[in-house]
N, C-alpha and C positions, 0 to 999 in steps of 0.2 A: 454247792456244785462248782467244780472246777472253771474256771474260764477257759477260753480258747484261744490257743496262739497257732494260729495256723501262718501257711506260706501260700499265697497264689504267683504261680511259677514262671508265668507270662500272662500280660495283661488281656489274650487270649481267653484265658479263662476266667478272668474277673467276674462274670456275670452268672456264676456259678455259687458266687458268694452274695450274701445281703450286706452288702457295705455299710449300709447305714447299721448294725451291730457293732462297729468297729473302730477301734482306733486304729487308724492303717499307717502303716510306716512306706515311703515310696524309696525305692531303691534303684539308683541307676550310676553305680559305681565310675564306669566309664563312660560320661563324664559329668551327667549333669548335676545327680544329687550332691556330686564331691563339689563341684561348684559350685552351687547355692549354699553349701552349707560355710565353704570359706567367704563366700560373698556377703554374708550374714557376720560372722565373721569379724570382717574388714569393716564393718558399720554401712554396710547399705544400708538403707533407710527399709525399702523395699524391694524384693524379685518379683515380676508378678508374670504367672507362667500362663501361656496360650498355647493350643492347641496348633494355631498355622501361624503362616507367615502375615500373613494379612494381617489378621487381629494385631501384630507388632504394630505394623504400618499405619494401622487405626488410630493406636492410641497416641503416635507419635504427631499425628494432626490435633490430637485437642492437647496433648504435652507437649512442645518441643524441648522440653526442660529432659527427658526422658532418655535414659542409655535404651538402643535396641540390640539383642542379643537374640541373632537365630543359625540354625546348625542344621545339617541335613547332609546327611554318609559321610559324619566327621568333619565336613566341611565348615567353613562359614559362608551363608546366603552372601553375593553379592550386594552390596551398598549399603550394611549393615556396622555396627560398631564394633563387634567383634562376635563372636560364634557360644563356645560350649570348653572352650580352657578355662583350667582355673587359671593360669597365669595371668586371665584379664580379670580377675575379680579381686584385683591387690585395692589397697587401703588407697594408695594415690590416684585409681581410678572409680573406685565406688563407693569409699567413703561419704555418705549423707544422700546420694543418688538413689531413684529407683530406675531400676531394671525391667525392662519388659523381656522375655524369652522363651523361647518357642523350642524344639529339639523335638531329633528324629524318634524318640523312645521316652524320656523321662517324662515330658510335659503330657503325650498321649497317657498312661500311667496314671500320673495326676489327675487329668481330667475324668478317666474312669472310675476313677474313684471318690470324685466331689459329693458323692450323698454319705459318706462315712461321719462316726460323730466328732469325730478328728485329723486331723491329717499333719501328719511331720515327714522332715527331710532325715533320712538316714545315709551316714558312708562311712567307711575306714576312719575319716577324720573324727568322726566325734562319734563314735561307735560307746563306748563308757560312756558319753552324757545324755545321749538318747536310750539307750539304756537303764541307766540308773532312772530318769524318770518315768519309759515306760512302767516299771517294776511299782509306780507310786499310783499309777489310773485305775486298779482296781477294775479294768476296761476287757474285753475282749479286741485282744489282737492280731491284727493282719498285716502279713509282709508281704509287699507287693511290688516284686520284682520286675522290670521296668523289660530287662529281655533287650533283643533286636526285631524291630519290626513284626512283633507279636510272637517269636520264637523264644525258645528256651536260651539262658544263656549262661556262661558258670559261675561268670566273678558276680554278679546280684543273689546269684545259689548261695554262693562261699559267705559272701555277705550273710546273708538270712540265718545262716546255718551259725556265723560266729555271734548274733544277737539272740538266737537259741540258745548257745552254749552259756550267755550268762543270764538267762532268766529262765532255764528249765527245772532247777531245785523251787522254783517257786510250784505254787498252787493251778497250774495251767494243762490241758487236755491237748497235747500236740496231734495232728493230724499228719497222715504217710507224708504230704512235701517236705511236710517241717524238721519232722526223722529224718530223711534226708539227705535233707540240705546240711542237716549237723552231722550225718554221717562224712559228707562232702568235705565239710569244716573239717572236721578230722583228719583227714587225707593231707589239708593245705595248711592248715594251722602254722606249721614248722617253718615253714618258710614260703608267705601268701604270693609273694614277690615271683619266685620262682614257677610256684605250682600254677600261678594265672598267665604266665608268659606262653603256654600253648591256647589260649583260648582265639578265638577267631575276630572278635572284636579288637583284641589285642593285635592282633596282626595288621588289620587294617589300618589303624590308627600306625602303626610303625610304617606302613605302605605311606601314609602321610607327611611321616618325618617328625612326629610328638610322642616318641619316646619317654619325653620328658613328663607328657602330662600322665603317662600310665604308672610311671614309678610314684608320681606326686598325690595320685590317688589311691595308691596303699599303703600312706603312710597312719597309724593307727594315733589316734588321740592326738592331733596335735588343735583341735580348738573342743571348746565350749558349747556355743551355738548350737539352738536347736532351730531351727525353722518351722515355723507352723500357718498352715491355712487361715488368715482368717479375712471374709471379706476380699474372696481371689486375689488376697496379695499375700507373699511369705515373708513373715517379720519375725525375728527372734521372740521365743519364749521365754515369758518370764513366768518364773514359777519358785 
C-alpha cells in the first residue's frame, strides 16, 4: 500500500491528522524554519523551540549560558538576544551555542505536532537534503505548513508544493492540499523570488525594513543541515 504524503495547510487543521503516523516536516519559510535550519548550519549546538515567551525566560534561569531568541509580528520581544532573522544565526554568533526560541507561527506548528514519530525543519535552504532523506523513511508523510496565526498562507504552500514536486514519482498517496500546493509550485517555480513578493507576510516584513531577510530565505540549496526533534531540542541529523 502506498504511503501518504499529505500537506496540512495551517496548523488550524492539524488535529484533523494522527500525527503520531507521521514523519512531519514543519514549514515556516518566513522566517523561522529558514532559520533554524542556517542556525544548524552555522554549528549551533542546539535550537530548542517553545511555544511562549516565558518558557525562553525560564530556561534562561537555570542556563545563563543560553542565547534567547523570541519574535512576535516579525518583531523582536524586547530584552531578548535577537528575534526570528537569519542574519542572527551566523557562525560568529551560534557557533557551539544553544538557542532557545519562541516565534509567532513556526514554534506554535512545532509544538502541534510533537506526537509525530518524527519531526524535521524544512526551507528553501536545504529543500534537496531534507528531501533526499525524506524519500529514504519509508514513513508516511506530513507537511505542516506553519501559515500566520493559524491562517492559510502561500510561501509554506509554495514550499510544500516544491517538496511534492520531487518526491511525487515515488510510491506515495497524495491528498487534495498536497495536489495543490504542487499545483501552486507550478505557477512560482520560474521564478519563487518574484511570484512570493505579493504575498502578505511578505509585505509586512517589508513594512519592517527586512527586505533582506525575505530574499535570504528563497535562496534554494545553499546548506545541508537537516534539523530534527529530539528530546525538545533541534540538532542536526545524522543519517
Amino acid at each position: 500500500m502506498d504511503k501518504k504524503l499529505e500537506v496540512c495547510l495551517t496548523p488550524a487543521l492539524i488535529h484533523l491528522y494522527n500525527v503520531e503516523e507521521y514523519v512531519v516536516v514543519i514549514i515556516d519559510i518566513f522566517r523561522a524554519t529558514s532559520s533554524i535550519c542556517y542556525g544548524i548550519e552555522n554549528g549551533a549546538e542546539a535550537i530548542i523551540p517553545v511555544a511562549e515567551v516565558e518558557e525562553c525566560l525560564a530556561y534562561k534561569e537555570k542556563h545563563p549560558e543560553y542565547l534567547l531568541a523570541a519574535e512576535r509580528n516579525g518583531e523582536v520581544v524586547k530584552g531578548f538576544d535577537f528575534g526570528n532573522s537569519p542574519f542572527s544565526y551566523t557562525t560568529e554568533k551560534v557557533a557551539g551555542k544553544s538557542v532557545v526560541l519562541t516565534t509567532t507561527n513556526g514554534t506554535q506548528a512545532l509544538y502541534l505536532s510533537r506526537k509525530a514519530k518524527q519531526i524535521v525543519i524544512g526551507s528553501f535552504l536545504n529543500l534537496t537534503a531534507v528531501c533526499s532523506w525524506l524519500k529514504t523513511t519509508g514513513e508516511n508523510i506530513l507537511l505542516v505548513c506553519a501559515g500566520w496565526k493559524y491562517n492559510f498562507n502561500l510561501e509554506d504552500t509554495l514550499f510544500a508544493g516544491a517538496v511534492i514536486e520531487q518526491l511525487k514519482d515515488g510510491a506515495y498517496q497524495l491528498d487534495d492540499p498536497a495536489i495543490a500546493a504542487n499545483d501552486l509550485y507550478q505557477l512560482g517555480k520560474h521564478d519563487i523570488k518574484q511570484y512570493l513578493k505579493k504575498t502578505s507576510h511578505s509585505e509586512r516584513l517589508k513594512q519592517l525594513g527586512i527586505e533582506e531577510d525575505i530574499a535570504f530565505c528563497l535562496n534554494v540549496d545553499t546548506t545541508t543541515a537537516i534539523p530534527v526533534l529530539q528530546d525538545n531540542r533541534l540538532i542536526r541529523l545524522i543519517f
